[in-house]
C-alpha angles and dihedrals in degrees: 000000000000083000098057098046072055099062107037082054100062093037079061093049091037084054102044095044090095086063103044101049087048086056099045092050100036084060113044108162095198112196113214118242097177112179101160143350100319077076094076097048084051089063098032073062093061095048118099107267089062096024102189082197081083094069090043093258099101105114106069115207128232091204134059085212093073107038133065103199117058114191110212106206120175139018115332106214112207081242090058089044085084097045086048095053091055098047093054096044085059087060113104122234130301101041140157141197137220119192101207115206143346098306103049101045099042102000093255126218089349104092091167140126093256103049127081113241081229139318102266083089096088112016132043096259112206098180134037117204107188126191132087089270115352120231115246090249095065085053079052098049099040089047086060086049093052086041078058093049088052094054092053096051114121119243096240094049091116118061115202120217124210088228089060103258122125122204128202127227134184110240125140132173123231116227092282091063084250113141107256130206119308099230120134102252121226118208127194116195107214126176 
């Protein structure tokens, strides 16, 4: 009996995933992380000629606690790692991450002792934006592929806990709905 109650189950999950995942990438509440001057392309994105409401990302959080996509935008110091980490890990699940420009996905022209070689070091990056800095219009373009990530995501990617905690992990379907590999998916965002 419990197998079938198992069954009928996923059939439901494996039904409603569409849905879900519309829904998760046609509401993306980003959360800004501006370090530098991609900064200011990231909010030269949300003004009115590129208008980043279109893609359902408009209404940028204050609080990691409310958004599920943070934007890193800008140099990453070894001293700010730390900070990054625990804003990320505030973040409810599901959440994302988009590393914007050259600094913050490989740390661009600063080779030092103090600057982080890219953010991915300490938190888990979907989408790469490169450029220095990047024009509102590759935001723009690596927000609709990680629009395309969400929607592959299986429906059994987050595991909930009885003690309250969710993990996270990286499952996506092909074309056919059949699991794919597991294997954490780079994107890179190029214009």
């Amino acid at each position: 009996m419990n197998a079938v109650r198992r069954s009928v189950g996923a059939k439901a999950i494996d039904m409603a995933a569409p849905v879900v995942n519309w829904a998760r990438k046609s509401a993306l509440w980003p959360m800004t992380f501006g370090l530098a001057c991609c900064a200011i392309e990231m909010m030269a994105t949300g003004a009115g000629r590129f208008d980043i409401d279109r893609f359902g990302a408009g209404v940028f959080r204050p609080s990691p606690r409310q958004s599920d996509l943070i934007i890193i935008a800008g140099t990453v110091t070894l001293k700010m790692g730390p900070v990054v980490r625990r804003v990320y890990e505030q973040m409810p699940e599901p959440k994302w991450a988009i590393a914007m420009g050259a600094c913050a996905s490989t740390g661009g022209p600063f080779d030092s002792y103090s600057t982080m070689q890219g953010v991915d070091r300490c938190i888990p990056v979907d989408v790469y934006i490169p450029g220095c800095p990047p024009r509102p219009e590759a935001l723009l373009y690596g927000l609709m592929r990680l629009q395309d990530v969400i929607m592959r995501e299986a429906p059994s990617a987050y595991i909930f806990e009885s003690d309250g905690t969710v993990h996270r992990q990286q499952e996506f379907e092909d074309d056919d709905g059949l699991p794919a590999s597991s294997e954490p998916e780079k994107v890179v965002a190029t214009v």
